[in-house]
Residue, then its C-alpha position, 0 to 999 in steps of 0.5 A: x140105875x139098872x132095873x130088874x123084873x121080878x120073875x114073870x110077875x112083869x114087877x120091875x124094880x131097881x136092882x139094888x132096893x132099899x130096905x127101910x127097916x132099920x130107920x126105926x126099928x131093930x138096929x139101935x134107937x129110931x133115927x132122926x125123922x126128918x133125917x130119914x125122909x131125906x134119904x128115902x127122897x133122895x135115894x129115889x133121886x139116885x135112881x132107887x124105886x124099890x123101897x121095903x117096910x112091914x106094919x111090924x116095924x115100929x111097929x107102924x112108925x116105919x110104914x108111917x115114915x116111908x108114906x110120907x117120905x115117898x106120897x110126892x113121889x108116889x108114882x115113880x116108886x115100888x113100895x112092899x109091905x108085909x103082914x102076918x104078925x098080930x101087933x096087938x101082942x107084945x112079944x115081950x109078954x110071952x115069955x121068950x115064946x117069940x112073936x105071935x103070928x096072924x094070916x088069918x083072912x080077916x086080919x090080912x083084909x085089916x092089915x092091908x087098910x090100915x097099911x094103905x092110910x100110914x103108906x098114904x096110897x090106895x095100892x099097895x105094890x107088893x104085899x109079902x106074908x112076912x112069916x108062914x102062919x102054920x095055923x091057916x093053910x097057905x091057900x087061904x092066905x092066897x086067896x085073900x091076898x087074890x081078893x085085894x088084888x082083885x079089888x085093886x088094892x094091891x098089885x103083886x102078891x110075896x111070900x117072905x122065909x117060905x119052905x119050898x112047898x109053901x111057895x108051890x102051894x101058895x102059888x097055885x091060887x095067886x101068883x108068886x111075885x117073888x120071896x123074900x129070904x135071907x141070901x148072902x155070901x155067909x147065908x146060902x141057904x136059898x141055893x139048896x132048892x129055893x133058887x132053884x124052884x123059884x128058877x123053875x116057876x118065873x119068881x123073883x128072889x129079893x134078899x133081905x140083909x145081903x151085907x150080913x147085917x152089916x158085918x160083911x162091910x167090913x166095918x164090924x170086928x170083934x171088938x164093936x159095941x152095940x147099942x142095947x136095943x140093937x137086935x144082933x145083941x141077940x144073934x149067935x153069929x154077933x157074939x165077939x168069938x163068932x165076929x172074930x171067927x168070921x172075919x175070914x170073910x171080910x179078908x175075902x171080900x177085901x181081897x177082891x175088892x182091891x183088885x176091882x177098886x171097890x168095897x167089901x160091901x160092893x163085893x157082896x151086893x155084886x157077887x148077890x146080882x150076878x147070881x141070877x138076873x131076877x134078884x133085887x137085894x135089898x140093902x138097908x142105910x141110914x146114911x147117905x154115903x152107904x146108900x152111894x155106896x150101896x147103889x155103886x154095886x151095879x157097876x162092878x162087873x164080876x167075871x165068871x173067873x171072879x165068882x169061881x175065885x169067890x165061891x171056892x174061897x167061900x167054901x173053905x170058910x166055915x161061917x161061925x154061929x147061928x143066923x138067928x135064935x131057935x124062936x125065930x129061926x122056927x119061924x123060917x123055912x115052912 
């Protein structure tokens, strides 16, 4: 597996992580357990050192998964949390007025302890604010997160789905590691000025959801059927008419993927690495052979001709639908 650093943080990571979400939250019911500790194992057998959860996913069960799972391996491992939501509101209770968001300092501190005994560490690598708190100024958050670093708690400090300013503001206090947004071939929106900033002040760029919540595997058409509890019930661009709209780009990425001997899914995580060479995606599987799949990404070599092919092709598709609903696509960019 080919490694990364995250910007000048001096973070290196595997270049293509795990993202660890979906095993127990957000993608359909929590899958097996003992199941998913295999795969995280194995995937760090495979060469995977980059692994990413969040205290609200679960919320809890999925840091408590990913500590156990990885404490015998502990030393050979990156793993990122994040905080910024408040856990004890059930955002079922608020009326459809979203999550409830919390980077106060007392509670990141709170955050922070509760994350290192379900990770089963006494530091935690990469300590993201999950969504800009508009009630505390960023510098707060900074300088809290400072404090843990100087305390040994925590290593590098990540800012996730931040307006530009933030990030400048943010990194003044506390070094910027990197930010973790929303970035693939049909969401690019990091490319009007984020990439460009992070270029500018040495920060990594780690993109959630680069296969498109699996559509641009090419294994979603209009006619798949989630399961009830599967969030992209709820996403505008998962509506039947939008998966069918779409499905120009997954022709796309099929295309190419011919001529390289790969897969649409492949395609999409090379054409992510080949943007810059501090970019770690992070790709989230419950299975195996996607995870296979997924890490045989770093070997596709895309030729600059490729990536005008691709980029020209992409920019005559219209991508159908919003990304998220106006609730949480307010949480973003701030």
């Amino acid at each position: 597996m080919q490694k990364r650093i995250l910007g000048k943080s001096g973070l290196e990571v595997s270049a293509i992580g795990l993202g660890c979400m979906g095993m127990s939250f957000s993608y359909g019911p929590p899958k097996d357990k003992q199941e998913m500790i295999s795969l995280l194992r194995t995937a760090v057998e495979r060469g995977v050192t980059f692994f990413d959860t969040a205290e609200v996913y679960g919320p809890f069960t999925n840091e408590e998964l990913v500590g156990e799972a990885l404490a015998p391996l502990r030393d050979r491992v990156v793993i990122a949390t994040k905080f910024g939501f408040d856990t004890s509101v059930d955002p079922r209770a608020m009326k459809g007025a979203g999550p409830v968001l919390n980077s106060r300092p007392a509670h990141i501190r709170e955050v922070a302890e509760a994350s290192l005994k379900r990770l089963r560490t006494d530091v935690i690598d990469l300590f993201y604010q999950h969504r800009v708190d508009p009630d505390v100024p960023i510098e707060e958050v900074a300088g809290a997160v400072k404090q843990l670093i100087q305390e040994g708690k925590v290593k590098h400090f990540g800012l996730s789905e931040a307006g530009i300013e933030t990030v400048r503001r943010a990194h003044a206090v506390q070094p910027v590691a990197c930010v973790q947004n929303e970035y693939s071939l049909w969401f690019r929106r990091p490319e009007e000025g984020l990439l460009q900033t992070l270029e500018e002040l040495g920060i990594g760029l780690v993109p959630y959801s680069p296969l498109g919540k699996g559509f641009l595997t090419g294994k979603i058409d209009e006619s798949t059927t989630f399961d009830s509890t599967d969030f992209r019930t709820t996403l505008p661009r998962f509506t039947p008419e939008a998966r069918k709209a779409n499905q120009a780009m997954i022709d796309l990425l099929g295309t190419i993927a011919d001529r390289k001997k790969a897969t649409p899914a492949q395609i999409a995580l090379a054409w992510l690495l080949a943007q810059k060479p501090w970019i770690a995606p992070i790709p989230g599987t419950t299975k195996l052979e996607r995870l296979d799949e997924n890490i045989g990404a770093v070997t596709i070599e895309l030729t600059a001709n490729d990536l005008r092919e691709i980029d020209s092709a992409a920019e005559k598709i219209k991508v159908e639908g919003a990304r998220y609903p106006e609730k949480l696509e307010q949480l973003t960019g701030r």
